[in-house]
C-alpha positions as a Markdown table, in Angstrom:
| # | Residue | x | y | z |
|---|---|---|---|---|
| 1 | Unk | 30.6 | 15.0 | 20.7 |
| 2 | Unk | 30.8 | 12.5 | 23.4 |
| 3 | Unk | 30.5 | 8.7 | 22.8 |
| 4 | Unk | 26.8 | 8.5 | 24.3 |
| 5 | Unk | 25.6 | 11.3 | 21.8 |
| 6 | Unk | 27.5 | 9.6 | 18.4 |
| 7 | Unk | 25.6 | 6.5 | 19.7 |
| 8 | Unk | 22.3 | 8.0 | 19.6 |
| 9 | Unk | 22.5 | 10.0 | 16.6 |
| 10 | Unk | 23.5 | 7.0 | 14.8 |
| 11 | Unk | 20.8 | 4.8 | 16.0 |
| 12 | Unk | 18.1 | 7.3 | 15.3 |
| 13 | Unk | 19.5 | 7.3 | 11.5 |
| 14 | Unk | 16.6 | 5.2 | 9.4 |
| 15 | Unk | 17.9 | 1.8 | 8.4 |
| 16 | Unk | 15.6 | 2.1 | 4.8 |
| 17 | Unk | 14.0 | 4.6 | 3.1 |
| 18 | Unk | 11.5 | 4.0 | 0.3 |
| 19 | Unk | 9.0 | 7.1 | -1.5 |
| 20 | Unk | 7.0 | 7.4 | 1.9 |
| 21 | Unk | 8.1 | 6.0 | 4.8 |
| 22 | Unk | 11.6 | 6.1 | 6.7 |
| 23 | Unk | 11.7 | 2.8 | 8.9 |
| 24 | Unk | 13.6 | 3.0 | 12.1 |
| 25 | Unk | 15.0 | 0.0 | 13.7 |
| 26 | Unk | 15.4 | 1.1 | 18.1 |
| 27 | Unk | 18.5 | -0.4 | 19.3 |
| 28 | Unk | 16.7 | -2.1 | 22.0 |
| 29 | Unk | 14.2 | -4.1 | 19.4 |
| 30 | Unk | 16.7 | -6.3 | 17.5 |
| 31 | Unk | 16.1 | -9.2 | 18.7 |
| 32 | Unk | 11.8 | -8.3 | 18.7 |
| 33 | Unk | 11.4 | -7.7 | 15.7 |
| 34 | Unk | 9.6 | -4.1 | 16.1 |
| 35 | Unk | 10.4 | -1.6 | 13.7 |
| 36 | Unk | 9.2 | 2.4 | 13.8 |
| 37 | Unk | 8.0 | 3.5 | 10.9 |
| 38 | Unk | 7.0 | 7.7 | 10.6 |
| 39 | Unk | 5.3 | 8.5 | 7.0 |
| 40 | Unk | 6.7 | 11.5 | 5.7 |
| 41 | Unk | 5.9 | 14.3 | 2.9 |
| 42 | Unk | 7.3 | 13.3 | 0.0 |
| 43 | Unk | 5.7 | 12.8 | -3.2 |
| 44 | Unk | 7.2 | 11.1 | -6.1 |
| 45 | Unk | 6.6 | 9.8 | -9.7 |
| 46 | Unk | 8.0 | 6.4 | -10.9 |
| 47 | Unk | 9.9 | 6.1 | -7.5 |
| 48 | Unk | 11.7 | 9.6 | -8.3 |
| 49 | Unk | 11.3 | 11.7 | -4.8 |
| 50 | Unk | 9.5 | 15.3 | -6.8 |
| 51 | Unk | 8.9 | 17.2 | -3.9 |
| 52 | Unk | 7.0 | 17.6 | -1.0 |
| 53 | Unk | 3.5 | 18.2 | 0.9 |
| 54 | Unk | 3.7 | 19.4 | 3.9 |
| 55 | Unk | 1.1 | 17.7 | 6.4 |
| 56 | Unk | 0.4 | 14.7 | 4.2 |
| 57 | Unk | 2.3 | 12.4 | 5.8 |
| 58 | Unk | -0.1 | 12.6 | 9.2 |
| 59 | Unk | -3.2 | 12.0 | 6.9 |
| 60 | Unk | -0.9 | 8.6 | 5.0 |
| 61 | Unk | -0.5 | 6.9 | 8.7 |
| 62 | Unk | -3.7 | 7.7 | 10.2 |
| 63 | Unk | -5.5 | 6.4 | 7.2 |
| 64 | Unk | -4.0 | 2.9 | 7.2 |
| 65 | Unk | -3.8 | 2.5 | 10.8 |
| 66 | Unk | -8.1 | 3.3 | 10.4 |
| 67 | Unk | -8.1 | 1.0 | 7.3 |
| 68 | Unk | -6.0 | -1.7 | 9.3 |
| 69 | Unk | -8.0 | -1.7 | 12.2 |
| 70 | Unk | -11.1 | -2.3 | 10.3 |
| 71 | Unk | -9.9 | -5.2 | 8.3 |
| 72 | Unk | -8.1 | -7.1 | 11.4 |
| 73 | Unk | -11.0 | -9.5 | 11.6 |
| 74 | Unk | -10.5 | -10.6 | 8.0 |
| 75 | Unk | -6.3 | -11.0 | 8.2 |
| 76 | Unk | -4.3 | -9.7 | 11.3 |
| 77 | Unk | -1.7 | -7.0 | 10.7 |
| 78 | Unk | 1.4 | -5.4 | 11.2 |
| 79 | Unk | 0.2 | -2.8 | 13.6 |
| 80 | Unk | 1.9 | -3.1 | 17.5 |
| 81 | Unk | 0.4 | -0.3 | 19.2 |
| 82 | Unk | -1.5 | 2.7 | 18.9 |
| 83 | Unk | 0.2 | 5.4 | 16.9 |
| 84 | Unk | 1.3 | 7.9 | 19.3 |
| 85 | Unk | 5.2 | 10.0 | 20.0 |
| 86 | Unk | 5.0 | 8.5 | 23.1 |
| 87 | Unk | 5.2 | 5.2 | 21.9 |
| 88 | Unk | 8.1 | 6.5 | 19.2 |
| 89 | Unk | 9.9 | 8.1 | 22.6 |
| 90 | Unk | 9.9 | 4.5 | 24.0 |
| 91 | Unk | 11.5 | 2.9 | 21.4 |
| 92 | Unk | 13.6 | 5.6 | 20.3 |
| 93 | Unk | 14.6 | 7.7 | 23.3 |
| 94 | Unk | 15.2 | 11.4 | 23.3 |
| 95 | Unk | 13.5 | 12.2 | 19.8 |
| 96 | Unk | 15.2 | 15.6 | 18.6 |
| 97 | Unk | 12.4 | 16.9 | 17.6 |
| 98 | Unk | 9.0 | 15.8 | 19.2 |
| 99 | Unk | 6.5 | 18.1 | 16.9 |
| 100 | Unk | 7.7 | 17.0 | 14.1 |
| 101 | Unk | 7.0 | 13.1 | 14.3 |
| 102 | Unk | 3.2 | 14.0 | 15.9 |
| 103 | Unk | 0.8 | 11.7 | 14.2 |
| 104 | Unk | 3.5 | 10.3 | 11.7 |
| 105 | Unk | 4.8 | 7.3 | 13.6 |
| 106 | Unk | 3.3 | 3.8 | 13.5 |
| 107 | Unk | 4.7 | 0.4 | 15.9 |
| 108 | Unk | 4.9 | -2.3 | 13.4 |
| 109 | Unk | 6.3 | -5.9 | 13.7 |
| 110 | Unk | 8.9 | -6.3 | 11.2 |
| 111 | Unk | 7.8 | -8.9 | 8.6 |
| 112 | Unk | 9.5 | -10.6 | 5.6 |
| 113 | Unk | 7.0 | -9.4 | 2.6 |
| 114 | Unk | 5.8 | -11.6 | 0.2 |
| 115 | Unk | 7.2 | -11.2 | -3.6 |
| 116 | Unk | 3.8 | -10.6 | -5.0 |
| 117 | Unk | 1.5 | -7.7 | -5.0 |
| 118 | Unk | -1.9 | -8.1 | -4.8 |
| 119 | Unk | -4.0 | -5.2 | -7.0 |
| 120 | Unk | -7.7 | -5.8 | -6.4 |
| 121 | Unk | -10.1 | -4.1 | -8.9 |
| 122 | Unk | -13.8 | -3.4 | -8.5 |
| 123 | Unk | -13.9 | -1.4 | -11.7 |
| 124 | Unk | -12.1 | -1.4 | -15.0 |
| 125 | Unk | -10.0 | 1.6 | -14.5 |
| 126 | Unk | -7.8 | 3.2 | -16.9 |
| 127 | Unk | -5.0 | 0.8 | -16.5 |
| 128 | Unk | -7.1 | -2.6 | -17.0 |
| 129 | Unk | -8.6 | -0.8 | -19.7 |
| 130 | Unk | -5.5 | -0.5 | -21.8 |
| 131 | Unk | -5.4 | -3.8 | -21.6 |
| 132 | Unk | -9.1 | -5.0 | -22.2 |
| 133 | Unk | -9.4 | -2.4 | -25.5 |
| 134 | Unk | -6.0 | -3.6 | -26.9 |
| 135 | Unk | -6.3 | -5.4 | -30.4 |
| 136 | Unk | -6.4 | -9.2 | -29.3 |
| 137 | Unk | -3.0 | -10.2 | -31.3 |
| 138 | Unk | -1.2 | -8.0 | -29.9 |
| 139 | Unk | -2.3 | -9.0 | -26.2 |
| 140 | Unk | 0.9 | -10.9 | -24.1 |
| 141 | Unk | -0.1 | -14.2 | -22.8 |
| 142 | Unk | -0.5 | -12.9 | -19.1 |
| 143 | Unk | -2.6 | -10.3 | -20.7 |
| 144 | Unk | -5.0 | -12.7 | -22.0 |
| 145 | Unk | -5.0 | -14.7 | -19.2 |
| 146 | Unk | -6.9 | -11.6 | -17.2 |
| 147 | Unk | -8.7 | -10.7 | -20.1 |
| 148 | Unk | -10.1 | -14.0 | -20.4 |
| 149 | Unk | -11.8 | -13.3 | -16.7 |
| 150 | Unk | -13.7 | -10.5 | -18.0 |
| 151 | Unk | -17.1 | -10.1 | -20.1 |
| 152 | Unk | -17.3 | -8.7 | -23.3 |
| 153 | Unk | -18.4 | -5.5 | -23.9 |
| 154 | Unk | -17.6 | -3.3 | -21.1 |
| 155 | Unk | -17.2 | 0.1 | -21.2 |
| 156 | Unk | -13.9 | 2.0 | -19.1 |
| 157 | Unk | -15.2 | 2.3 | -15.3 |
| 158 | Unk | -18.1 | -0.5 | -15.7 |
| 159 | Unk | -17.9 | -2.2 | -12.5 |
| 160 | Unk | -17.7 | -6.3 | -12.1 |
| 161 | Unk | -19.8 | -8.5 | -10.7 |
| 162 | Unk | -17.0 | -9.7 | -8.3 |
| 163 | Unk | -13.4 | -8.0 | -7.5 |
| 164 | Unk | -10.7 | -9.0 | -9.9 |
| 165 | Unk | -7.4 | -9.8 | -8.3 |
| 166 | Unk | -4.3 | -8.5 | -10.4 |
| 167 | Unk | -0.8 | -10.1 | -9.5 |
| 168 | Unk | 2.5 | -8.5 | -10.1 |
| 169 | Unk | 5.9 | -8.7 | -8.6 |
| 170 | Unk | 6.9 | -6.6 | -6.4 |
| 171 | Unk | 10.0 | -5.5 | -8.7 |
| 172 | Unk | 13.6 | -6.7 | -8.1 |
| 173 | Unk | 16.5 | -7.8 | -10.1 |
| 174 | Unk | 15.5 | -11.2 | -10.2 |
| 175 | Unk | 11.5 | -10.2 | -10.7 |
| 176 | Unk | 11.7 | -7.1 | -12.4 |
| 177 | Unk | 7.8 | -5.6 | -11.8 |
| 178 | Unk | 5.1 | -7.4 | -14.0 |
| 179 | Unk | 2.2 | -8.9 | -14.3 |
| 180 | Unk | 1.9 | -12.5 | -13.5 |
| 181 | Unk | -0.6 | -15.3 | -14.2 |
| 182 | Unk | -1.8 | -17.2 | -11.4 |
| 183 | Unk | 0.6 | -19.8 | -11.8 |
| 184 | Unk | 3.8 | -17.7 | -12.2 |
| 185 | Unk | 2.6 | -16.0 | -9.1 |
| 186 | Unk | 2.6 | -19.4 | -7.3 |
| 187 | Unk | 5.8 | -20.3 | -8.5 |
| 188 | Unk | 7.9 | -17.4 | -7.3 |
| 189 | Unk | 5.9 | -17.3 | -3.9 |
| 190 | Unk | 7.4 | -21.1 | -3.4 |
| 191 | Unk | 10.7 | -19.9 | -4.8 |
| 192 | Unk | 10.3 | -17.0 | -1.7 |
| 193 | Unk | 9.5 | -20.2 | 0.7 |
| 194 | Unk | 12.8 | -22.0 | -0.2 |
| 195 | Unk | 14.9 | -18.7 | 0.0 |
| 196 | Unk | 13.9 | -18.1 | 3.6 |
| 197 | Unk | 15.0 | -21.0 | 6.1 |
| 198 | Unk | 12.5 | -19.7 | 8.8 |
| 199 | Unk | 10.0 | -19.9 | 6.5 |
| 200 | Unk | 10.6 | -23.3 | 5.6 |
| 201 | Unk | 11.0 | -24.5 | 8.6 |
| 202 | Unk | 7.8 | -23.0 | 10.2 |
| 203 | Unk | 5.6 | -24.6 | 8.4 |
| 204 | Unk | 5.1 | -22.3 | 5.5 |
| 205 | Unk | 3.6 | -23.9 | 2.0 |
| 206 | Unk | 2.9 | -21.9 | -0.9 |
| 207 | Unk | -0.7 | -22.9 | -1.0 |
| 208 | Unk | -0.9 | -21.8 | 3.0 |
| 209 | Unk | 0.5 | -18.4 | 1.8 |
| 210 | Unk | -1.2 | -17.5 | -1.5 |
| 211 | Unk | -4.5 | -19.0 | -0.8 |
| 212 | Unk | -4.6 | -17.1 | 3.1 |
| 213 | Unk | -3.5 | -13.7 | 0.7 |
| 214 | Unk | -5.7 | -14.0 | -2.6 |
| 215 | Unk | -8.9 | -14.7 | -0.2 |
| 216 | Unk | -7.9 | -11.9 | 2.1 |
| 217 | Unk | -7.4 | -9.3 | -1.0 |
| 218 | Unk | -10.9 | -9.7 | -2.1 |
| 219 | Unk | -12.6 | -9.7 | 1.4 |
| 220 | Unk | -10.5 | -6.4 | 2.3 |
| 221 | Unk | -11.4 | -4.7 | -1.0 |
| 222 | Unk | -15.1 | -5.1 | 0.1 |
| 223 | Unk | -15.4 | -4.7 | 3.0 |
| 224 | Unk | -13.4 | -1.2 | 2.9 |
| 225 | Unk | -15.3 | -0.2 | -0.5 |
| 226 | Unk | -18.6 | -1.0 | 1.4 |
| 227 | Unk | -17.7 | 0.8 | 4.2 |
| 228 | Unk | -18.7 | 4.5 | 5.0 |
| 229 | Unk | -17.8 | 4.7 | 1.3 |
| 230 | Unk | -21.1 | 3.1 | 0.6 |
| 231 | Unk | -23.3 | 5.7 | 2.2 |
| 232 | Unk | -20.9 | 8.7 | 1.5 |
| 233 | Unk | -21.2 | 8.3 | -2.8 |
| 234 | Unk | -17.7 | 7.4 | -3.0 |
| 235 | Unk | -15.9 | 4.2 | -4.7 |
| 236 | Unk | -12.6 | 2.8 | -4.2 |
| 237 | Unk | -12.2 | 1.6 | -8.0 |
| 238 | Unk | -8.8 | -0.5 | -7.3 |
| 239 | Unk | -6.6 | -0.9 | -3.8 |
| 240 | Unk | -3.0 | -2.1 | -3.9 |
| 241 | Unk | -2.6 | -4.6 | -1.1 |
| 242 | Unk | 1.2 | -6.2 | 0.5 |
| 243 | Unk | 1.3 | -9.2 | 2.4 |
| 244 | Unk | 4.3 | -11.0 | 4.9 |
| 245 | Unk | 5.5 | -13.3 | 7.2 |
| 246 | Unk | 7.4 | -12.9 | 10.2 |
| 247 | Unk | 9.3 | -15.4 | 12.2 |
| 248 | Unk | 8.8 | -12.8 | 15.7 |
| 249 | Unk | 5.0 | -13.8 | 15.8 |
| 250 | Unk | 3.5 | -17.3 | 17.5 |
| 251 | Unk | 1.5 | -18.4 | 15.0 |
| 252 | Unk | 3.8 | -19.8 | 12.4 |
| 253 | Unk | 2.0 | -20.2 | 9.6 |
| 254 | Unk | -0.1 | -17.0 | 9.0 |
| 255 | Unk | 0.1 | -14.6 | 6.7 |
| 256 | Unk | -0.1 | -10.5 | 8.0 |
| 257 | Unk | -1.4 | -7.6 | 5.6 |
| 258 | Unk | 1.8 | -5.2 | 6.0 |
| 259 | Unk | 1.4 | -2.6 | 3.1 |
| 260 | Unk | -0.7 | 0.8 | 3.6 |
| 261 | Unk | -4.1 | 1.5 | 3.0 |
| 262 | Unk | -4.2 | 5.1 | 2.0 |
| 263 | Unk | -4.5 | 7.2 | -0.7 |
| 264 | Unk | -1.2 | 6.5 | -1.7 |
| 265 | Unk | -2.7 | 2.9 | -2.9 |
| 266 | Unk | -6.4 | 3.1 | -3.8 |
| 267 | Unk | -8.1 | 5.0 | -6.2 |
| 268 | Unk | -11.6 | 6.9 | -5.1 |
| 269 | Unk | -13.8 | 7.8 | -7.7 |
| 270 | Unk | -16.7 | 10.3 | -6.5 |
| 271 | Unk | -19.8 | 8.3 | -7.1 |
| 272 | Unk | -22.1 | 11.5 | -7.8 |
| 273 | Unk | -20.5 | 12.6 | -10.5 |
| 274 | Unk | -19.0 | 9.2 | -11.8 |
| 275 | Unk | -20.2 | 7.9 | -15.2 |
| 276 | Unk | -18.9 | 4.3 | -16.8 |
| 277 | Unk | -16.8 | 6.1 | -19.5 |
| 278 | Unk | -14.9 | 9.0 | -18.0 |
| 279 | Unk | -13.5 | 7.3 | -15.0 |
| 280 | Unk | -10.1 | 9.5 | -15.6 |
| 281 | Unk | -12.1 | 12.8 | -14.7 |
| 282 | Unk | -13.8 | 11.1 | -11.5 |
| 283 | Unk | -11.0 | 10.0 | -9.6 |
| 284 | Unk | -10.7 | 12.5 | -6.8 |
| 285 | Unk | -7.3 | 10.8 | -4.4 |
| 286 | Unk | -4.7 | 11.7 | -7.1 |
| 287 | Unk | -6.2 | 13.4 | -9.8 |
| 288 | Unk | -4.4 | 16.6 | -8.7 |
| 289 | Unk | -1.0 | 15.3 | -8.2 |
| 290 | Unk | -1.0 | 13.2 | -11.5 |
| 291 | Unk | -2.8 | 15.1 | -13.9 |
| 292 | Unk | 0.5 | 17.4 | -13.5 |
| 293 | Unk | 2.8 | 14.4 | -13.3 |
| 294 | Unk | 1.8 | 13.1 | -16.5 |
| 295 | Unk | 1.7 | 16.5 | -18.3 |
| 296 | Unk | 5.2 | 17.5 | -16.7 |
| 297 | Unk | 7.4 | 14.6 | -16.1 |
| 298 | Unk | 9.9 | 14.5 | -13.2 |
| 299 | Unk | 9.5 | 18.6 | -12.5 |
| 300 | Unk | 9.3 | 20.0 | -9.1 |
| 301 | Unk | 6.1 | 20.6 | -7.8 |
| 302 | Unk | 4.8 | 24.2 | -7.8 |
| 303 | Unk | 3.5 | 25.5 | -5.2 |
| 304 | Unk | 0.2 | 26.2 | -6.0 |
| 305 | Unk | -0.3 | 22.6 | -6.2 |
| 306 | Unk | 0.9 | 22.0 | -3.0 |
| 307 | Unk | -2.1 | 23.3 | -1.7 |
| 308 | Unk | -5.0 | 21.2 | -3.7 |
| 309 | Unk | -2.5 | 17.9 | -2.8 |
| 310 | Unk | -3.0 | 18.6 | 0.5 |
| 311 | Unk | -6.5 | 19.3 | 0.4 |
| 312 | Unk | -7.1 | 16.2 | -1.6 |
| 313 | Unk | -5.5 | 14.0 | 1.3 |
| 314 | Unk | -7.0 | 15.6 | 4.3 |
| 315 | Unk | -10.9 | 15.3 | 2.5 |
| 316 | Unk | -10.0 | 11.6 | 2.2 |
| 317 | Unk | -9.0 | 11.6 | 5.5 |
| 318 | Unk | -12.1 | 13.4 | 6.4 |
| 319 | Unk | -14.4 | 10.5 | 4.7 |
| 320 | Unk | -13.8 | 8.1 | 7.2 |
| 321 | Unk | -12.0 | 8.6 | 10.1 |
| 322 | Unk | -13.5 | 9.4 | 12.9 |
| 323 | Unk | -13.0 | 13.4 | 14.6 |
């Protein structure tokens, strides 16, 4: 193998890896800050890697890069370009093999992402719930502290008069993933600030950064759960929402959505057959994939679910984006 060959094969390696996504750092874009990212087929449960759909990784990108676009007006994004394998050929010459990276890849800016997730909730799904029907004793302080937001009485799937923002760390040694109060959250945003020298130094504050991503969680939740889902019967009962800085952009001090929008993190109940009290059987993004997950635990896939996954994601797809 000549020297020119080892260098490119090493290059096009991915520099990270998480349940979706490889990420791609172009040797030419070290210094710009512009990362590739191509969404792949793998499925997974509690961060284990199960198995794979083929196909569904076209319908994860092209969702969120929709989503993104559509929200840009309430907080700018990530995004650089338009998805496209030209634009994955310029930044990563000579792809090895140009059919399989059609409609995967996505341009971003590379960002440093905030510590806290952002979980906005229209509805009280399964997982708030838990929470709200626990016996009051035995409810955690951070517990009570969201459960103190809601009124009494509700029933699983009743909706709320306005969106209710959940925080929890992103998970790390240092923040192992939970759910925070308000003022925890605060805290270990500031902690983030003081970590990161650029940060510091451009300006950043914590109330800058938390207050530009609580507002922007709530606007994004409605706007996207208004729109086309609205007038198609369908509701997004909860969306999982990722925030970040980056040092490679001019404005200093603003914050960037940089997580996905797809149905990898929103739930879409069908609004037709959707009745406050059985919002586990209405839930038509992952019902098929985790229905089997929770019944058999860390088990390959079979293959006739395969099938219905992929369905599932490409009539999501189908809801909004534009043919």
């Amino acid at each position: 193998m000549d020297s020119q060959k080892q260098k490119f094969d090493l290059s096009f390696s991915p520099k990270w890896r998480d349940v979706a996504r490889d990420i791609y750092v172009p040797p030419d874009q070290q210094e710009t800050g512009y990362l590739a990212v191509v969404y792949t087929d793998r499925v997974a449960f509690e961060n284990k890697i199960i198995g794979e759909v083929p196909g569904i990784g076209i319908f994860r990108n092209l969702t969120s890069q929709y989503f993104k676009k559509k929200v840009a007006d309430i907080i700018p994004n990530d995004l650089h370009s338009e998805q496209s394998l030209q634009n994955f050929q310029r930044f990563i010459p000579c792809a090895l093999d140009q059919q399989k990276y059609e409609g995967r890849v996505a341009i971003v800016r590379r960002f440093e992402s905030l510590p806290v997730i952002f979980y906005v909730f229209g509805y009280l799904t399964e997982l708030l719930y838990k929470i709200y029907s626990k016996n009051p004793f035995l409810l955690s302080d951070t517990e009570k502290y969201y459960i103190d937001y809601l009124p009494e009485q509700l029933r699983e799937g009743d909706s709320f008069l306005s969106p209710v923002i959940v925080l929890m760390t992103k998970g790390s040694a240092k923040h192992p993933s939970r759910l925070l109060r308000y003022d925890e959250a605060v805290n270990i945003i500031n902690d983030w600030i003081n970590q990161y020298v650029f940060v510091r130094y451009a300006g950043y504050t914590v109330e800058n950064v938390f207050t530009q991503a609580y507002n922007a969680s709530s606007a994004i939740y409605k706007r996207i759960n208004n729109f086309g889902f609205g007038q198609n019967g369908y509701i997004i009962s909860n969306l999982k929402l990722e925030f970040g800085v980056s040092r490679y952009c001019g404005d200093r001090k603003q914050v960037f959505l940089i997580g996905d929008i797809n149905p990898d993190t929103m739930q879409i109940w069908d609004g037709v057959f959707f009745e406050p009290g059985h919002s586990e059987t209405s839930i038509i993004s992952d019902n098929v994939l985790y229905r089997f997950i929770k019944e058999h635990p860390y088990e390959p896939l079979p293959s006739e679910f395969i099938g219905q996954i992929y369905n599932t994601y490409k009539k999501i797809y189908n809801l909004f984006v534009p043919s």
